[in-house]
Biopython code that builds the backbone (N, CA, C, O; Angstrom):
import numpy as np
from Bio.PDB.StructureBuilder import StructureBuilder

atoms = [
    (1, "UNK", "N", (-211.673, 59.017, 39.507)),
    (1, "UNK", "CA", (-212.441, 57.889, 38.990)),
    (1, "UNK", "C", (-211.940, 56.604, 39.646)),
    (1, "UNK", "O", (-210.755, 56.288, 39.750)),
    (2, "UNK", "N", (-213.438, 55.605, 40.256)),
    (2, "UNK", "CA", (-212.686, 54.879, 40.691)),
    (2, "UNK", "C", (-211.789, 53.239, 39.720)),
    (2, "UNK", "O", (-212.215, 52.922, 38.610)),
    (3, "UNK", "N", (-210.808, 52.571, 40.271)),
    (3, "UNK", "CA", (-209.934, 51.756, 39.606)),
    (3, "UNK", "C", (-210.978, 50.896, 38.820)),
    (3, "UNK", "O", (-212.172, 51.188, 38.890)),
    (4, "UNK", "N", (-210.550, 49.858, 38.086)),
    (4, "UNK", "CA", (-211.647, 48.970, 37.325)),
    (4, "UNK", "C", (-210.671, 47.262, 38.165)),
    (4, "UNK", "O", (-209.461, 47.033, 38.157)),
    (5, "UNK", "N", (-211.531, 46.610, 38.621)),
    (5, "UNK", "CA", (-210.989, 45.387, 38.745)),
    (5, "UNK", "C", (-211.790, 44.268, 38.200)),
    (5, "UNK", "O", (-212.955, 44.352, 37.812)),
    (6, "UNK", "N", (-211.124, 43.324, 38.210)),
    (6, "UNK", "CA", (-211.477, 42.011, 36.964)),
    (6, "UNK", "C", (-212.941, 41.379, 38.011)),
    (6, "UNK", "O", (-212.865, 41.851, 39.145)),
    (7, "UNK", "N", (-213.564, 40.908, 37.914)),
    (7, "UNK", "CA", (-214.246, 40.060, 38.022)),
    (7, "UNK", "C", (-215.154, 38.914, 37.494)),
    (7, "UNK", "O", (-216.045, 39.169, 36.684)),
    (8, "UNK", "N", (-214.927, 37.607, 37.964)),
    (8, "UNK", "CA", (-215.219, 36.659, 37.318)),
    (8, "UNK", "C", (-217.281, 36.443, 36.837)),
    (8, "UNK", "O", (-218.036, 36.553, 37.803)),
    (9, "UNK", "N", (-217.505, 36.349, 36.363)),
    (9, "UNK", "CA", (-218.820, 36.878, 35.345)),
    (9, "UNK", "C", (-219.171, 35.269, 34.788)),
    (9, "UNK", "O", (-218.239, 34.548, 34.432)),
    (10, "UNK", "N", (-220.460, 34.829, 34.753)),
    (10, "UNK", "CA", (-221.059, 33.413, 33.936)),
    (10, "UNK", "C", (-222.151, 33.635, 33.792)),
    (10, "UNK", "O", (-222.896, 33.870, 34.743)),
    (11, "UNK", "N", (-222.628, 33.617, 32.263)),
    (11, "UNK", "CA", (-223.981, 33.178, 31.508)),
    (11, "UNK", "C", (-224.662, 31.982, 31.928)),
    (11, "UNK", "O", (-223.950, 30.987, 31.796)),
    (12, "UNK", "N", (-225.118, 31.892, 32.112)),
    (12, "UNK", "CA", (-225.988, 30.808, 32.329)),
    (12, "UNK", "C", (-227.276, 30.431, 31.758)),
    (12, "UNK", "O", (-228.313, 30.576, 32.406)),
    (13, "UNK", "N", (-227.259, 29.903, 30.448)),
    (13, "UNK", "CA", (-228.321, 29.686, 29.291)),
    (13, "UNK", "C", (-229.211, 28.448, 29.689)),
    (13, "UNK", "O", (-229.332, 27.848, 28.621)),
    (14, "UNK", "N", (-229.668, 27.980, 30.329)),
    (14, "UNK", "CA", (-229.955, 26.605, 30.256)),
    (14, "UNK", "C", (-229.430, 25.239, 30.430)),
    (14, "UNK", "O", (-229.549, 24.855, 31.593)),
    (15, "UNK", "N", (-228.809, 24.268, 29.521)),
    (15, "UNK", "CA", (-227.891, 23.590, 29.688)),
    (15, "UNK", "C", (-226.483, 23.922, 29.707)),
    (15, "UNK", "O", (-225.621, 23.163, 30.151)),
    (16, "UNK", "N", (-226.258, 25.089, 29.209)),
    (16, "UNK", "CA", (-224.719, 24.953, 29.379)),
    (16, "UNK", "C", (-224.707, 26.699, 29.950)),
    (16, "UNK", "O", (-225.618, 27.492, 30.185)),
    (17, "UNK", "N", (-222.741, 26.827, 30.041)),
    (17, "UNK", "CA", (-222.953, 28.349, 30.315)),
    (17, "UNK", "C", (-221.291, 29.062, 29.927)),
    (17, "UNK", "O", (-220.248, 28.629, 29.437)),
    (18, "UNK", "N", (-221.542, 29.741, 30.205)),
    (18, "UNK", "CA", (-220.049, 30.536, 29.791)),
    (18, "UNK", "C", (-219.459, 31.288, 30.667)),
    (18, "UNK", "O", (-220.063, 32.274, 31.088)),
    (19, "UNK", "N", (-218.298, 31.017, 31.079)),
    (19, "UNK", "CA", (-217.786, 31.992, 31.945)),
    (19, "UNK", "C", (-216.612, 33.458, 31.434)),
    (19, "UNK", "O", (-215.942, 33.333, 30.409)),
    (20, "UNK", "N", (-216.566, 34.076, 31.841)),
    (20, "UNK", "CA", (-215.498, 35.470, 32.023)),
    (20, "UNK", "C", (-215.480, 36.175, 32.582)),
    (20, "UNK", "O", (-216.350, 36.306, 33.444)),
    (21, "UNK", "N", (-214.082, 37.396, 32.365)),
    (21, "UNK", "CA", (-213.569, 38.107, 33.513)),
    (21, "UNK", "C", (-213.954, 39.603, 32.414)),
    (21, "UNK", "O", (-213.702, 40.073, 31.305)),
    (22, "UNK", "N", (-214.735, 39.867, 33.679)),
    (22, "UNK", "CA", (-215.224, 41.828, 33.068)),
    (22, "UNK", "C", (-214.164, 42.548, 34.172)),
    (22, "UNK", "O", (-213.942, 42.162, 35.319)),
    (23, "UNK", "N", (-213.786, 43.296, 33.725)),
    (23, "UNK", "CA", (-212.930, 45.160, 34.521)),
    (23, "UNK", "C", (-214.559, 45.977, 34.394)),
    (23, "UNK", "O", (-215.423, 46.174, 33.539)),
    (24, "UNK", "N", (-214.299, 46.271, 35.833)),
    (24, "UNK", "CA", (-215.341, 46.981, 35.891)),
    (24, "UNK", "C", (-214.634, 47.718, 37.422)),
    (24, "UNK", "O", (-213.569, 47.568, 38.021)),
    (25, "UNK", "N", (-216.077, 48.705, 37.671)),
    (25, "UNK", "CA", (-215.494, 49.026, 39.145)),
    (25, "UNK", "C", (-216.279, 48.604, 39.840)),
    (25, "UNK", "O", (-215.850, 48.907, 40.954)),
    (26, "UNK", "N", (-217.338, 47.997, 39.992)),
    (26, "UNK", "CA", (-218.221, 47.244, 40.737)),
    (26, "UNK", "C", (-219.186, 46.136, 40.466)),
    (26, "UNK", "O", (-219.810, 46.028, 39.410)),
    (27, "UNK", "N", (-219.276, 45.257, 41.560)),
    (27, "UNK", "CA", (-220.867, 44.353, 40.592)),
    (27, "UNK", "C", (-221.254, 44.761, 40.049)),
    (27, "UNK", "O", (-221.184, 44.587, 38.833)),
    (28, "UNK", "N", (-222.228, 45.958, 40.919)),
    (28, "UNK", "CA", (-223.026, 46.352, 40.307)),
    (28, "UNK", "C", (-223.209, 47.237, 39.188)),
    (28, "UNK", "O", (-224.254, 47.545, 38.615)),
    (29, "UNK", "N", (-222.173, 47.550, 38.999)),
    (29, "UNK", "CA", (-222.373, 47.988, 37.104)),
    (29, "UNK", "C", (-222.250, 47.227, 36.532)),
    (29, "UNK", "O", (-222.758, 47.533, 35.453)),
    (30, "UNK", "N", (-221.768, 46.047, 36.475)),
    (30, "UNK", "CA", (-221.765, 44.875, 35.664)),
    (30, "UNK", "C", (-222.895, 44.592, 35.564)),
    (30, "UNK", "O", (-223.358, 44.642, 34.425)),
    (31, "UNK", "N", (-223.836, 44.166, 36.734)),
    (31, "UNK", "CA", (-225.311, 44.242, 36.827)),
    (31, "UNK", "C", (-226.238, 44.844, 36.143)),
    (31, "UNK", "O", (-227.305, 44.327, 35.814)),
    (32, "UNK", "N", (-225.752, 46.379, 35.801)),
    (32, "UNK", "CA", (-226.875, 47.372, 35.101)),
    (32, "UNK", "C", (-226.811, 47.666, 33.951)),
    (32, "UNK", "O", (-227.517, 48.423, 33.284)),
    (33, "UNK", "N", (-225.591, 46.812, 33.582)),
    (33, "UNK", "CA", (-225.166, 47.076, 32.218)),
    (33, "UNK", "C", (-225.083, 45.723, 31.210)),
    (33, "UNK", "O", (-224.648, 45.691, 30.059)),
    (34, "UNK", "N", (-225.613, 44.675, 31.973)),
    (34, "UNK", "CA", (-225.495, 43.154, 31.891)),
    (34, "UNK", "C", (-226.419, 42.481, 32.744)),
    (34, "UNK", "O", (-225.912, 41.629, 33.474)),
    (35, "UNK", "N", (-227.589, 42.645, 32.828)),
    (35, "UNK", "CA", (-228.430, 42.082, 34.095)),
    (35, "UNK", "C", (-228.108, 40.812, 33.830)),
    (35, "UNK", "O", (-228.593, 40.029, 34.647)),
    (36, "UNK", "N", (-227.353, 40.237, 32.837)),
    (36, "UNK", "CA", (-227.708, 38.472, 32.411)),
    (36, "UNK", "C", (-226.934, 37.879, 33.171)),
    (36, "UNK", "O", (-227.161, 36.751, 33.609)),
    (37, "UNK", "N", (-225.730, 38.684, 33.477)),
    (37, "UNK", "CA", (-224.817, 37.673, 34.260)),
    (37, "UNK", "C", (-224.576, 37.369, 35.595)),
    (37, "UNK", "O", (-225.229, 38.235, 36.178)),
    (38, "UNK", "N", (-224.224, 36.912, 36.157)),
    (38, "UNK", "CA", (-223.668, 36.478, 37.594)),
    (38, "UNK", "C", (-222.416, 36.727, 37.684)),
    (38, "UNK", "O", (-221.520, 35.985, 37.282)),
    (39, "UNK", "N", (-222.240, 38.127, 38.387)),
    (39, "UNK", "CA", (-220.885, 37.999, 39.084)),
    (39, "UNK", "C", (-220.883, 37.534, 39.978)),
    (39, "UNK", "O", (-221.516, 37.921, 40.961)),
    (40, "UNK", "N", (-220.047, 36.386, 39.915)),
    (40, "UNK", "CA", (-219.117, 35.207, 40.806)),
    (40, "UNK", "C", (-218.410, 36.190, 42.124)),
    (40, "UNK", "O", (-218.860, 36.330, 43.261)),
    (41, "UNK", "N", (-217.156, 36.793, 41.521)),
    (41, "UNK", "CA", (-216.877, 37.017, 42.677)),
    (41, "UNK", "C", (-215.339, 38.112, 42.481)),
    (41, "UNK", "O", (-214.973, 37.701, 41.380)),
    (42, "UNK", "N", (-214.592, 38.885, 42.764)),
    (42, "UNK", "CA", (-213.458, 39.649, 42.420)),
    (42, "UNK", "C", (-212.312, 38.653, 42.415)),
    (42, "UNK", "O", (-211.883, 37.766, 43.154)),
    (43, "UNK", "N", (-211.976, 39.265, 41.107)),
    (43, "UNK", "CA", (-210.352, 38.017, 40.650)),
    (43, "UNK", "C", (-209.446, 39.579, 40.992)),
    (43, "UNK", "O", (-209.572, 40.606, 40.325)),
    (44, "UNK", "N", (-208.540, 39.406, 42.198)),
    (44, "UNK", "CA", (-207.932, 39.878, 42.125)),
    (44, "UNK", "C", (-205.844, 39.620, 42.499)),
    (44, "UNK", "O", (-204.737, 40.159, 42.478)),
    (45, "UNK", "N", (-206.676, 38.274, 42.821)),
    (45, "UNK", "CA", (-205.118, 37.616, 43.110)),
    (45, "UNK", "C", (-205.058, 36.678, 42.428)),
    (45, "UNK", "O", (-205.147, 35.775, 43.260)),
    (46, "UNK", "N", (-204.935, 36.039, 41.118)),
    (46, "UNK", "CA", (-205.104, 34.741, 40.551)),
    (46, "UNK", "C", (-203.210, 34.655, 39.609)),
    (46, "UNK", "O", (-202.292, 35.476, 39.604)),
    (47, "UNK", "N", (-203.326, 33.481, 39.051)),
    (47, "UNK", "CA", (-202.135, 32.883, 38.540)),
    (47, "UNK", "C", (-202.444, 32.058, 37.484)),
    (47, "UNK", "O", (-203.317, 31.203, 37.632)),
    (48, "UNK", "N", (-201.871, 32.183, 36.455)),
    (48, "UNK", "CA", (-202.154, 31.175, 34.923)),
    (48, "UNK", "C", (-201.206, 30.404, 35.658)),
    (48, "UNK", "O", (-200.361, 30.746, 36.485)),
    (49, "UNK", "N", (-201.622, 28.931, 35.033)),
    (49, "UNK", "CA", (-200.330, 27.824, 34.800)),
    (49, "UNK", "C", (-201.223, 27.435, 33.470)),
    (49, "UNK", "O", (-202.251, 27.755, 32.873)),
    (50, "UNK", "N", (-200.115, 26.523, 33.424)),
    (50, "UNK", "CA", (-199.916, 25.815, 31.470)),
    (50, "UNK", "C", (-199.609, 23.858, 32.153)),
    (50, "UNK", "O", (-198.453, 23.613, 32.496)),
    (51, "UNK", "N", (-200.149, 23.263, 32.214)),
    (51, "UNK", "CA", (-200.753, 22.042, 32.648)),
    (51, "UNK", "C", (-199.780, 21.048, 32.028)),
    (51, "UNK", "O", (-199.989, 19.841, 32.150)),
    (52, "UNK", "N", (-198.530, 21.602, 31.245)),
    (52, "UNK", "CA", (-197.717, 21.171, 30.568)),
    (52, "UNK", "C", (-196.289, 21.553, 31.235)),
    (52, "UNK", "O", (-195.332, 20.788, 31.115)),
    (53, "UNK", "N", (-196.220, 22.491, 31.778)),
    (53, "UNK", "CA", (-195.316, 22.802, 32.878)),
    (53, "UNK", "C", (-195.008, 22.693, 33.788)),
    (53, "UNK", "O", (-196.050, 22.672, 34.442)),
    (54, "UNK", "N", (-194.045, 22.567, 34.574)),
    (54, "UNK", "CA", (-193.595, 22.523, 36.352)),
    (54, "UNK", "C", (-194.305, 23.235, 36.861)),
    (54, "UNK", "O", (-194.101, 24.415, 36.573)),
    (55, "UNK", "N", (-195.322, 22.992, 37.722)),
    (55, "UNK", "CA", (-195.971, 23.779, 38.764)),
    (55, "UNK", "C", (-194.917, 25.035, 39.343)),
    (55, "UNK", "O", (-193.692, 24.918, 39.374)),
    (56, "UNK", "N", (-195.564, 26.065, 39.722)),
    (56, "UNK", "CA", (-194.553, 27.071, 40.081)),
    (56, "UNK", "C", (-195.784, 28.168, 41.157)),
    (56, "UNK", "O", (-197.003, 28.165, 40.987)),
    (57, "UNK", "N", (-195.082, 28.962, 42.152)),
    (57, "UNK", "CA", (-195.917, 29.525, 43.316)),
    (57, "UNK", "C", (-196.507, 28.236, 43.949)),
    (57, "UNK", "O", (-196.096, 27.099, 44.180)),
    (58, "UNK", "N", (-197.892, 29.072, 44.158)),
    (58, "UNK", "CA", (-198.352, 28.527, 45.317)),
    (58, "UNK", "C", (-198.768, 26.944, 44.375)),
    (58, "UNK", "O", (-198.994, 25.918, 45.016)),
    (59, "UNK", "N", (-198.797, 26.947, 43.530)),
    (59, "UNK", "CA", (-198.857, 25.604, 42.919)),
    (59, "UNK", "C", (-198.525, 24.360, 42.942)),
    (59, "UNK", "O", (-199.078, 23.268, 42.811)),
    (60, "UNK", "N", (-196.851, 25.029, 43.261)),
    (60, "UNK", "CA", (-195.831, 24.144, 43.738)),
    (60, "UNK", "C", (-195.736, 23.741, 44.841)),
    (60, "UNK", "O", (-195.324, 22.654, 45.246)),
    (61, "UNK", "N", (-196.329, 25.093, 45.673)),
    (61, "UNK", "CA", (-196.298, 24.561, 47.192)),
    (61, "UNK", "C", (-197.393, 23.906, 47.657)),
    (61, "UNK", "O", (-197.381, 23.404, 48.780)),
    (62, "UNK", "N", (-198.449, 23.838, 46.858)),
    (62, "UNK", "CA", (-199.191, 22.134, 47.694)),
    (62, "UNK", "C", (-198.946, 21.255, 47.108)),
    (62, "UNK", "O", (-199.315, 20.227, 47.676)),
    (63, "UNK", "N", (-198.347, 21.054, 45.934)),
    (63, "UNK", "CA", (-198.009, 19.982, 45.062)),
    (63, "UNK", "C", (-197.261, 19.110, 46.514)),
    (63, "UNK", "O", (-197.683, 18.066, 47.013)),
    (64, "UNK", "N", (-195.635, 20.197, 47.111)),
    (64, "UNK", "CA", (-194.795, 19.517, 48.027)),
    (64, "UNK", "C", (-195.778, 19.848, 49.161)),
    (64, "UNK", "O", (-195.244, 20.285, 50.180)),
    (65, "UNK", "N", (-196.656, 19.764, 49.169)),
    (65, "UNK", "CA", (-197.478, 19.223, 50.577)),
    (65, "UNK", "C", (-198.081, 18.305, 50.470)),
    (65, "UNK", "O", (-198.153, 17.586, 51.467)),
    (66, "UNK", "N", (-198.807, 17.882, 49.214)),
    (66, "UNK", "CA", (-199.579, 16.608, 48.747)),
    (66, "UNK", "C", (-198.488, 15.250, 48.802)),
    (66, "UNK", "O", (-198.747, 14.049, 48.887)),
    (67, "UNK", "N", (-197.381, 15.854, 48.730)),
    (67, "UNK", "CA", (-196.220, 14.789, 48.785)),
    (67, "UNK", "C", (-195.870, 14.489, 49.980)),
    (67, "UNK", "O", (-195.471, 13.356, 50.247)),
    (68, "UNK", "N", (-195.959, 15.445, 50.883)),
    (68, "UNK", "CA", (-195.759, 15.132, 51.981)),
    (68, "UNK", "C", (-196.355, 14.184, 53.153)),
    (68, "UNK", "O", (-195.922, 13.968, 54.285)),
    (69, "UNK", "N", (-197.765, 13.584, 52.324)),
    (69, "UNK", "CA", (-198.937, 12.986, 53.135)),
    (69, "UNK", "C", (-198.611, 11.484, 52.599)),
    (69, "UNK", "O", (-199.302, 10.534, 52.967)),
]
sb = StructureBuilder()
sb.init_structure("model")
sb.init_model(0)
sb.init_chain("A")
sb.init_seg("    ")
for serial, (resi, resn, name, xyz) in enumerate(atoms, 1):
    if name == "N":
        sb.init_residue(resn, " ", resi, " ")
    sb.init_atom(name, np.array(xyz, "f"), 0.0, 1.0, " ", f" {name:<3s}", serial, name[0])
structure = sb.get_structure()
């Protein structure tokens, strides 16, 4: 069976919309099982930060590149 990976997914109602991350193994089952949404695109390398914290990874490293200009 194949793996399930995250992908980023948005409703789109009219004025406003909603976004999230479905596990699936392809668009297109997300598609046939959800025609409503738009998969965006595969999250498969991403990173939380907390906007209250020291930048950290690659976060940090354009932070010290933005500094550098």
């Amino acid at each position: 069976m194949q793996k399930k990976i995250e992908y980023l997914v948005s409703y789109d109602f009219g004025k406003s919309g909603m976004w999230g991350i479905m596990k699936a193994r392809s668009p297109e089952e997300i598609r046939a099982k959800y025609p409503e949404l738009e998969v965006v695109k595969a999250v498969t390398n991403y990173s939380v930060f907390d906007i209250d914290e020291d930048p950290v990874g690659w976060l940090e490293e354009m932070v010290r590149e933005r500094d550098k200009k």
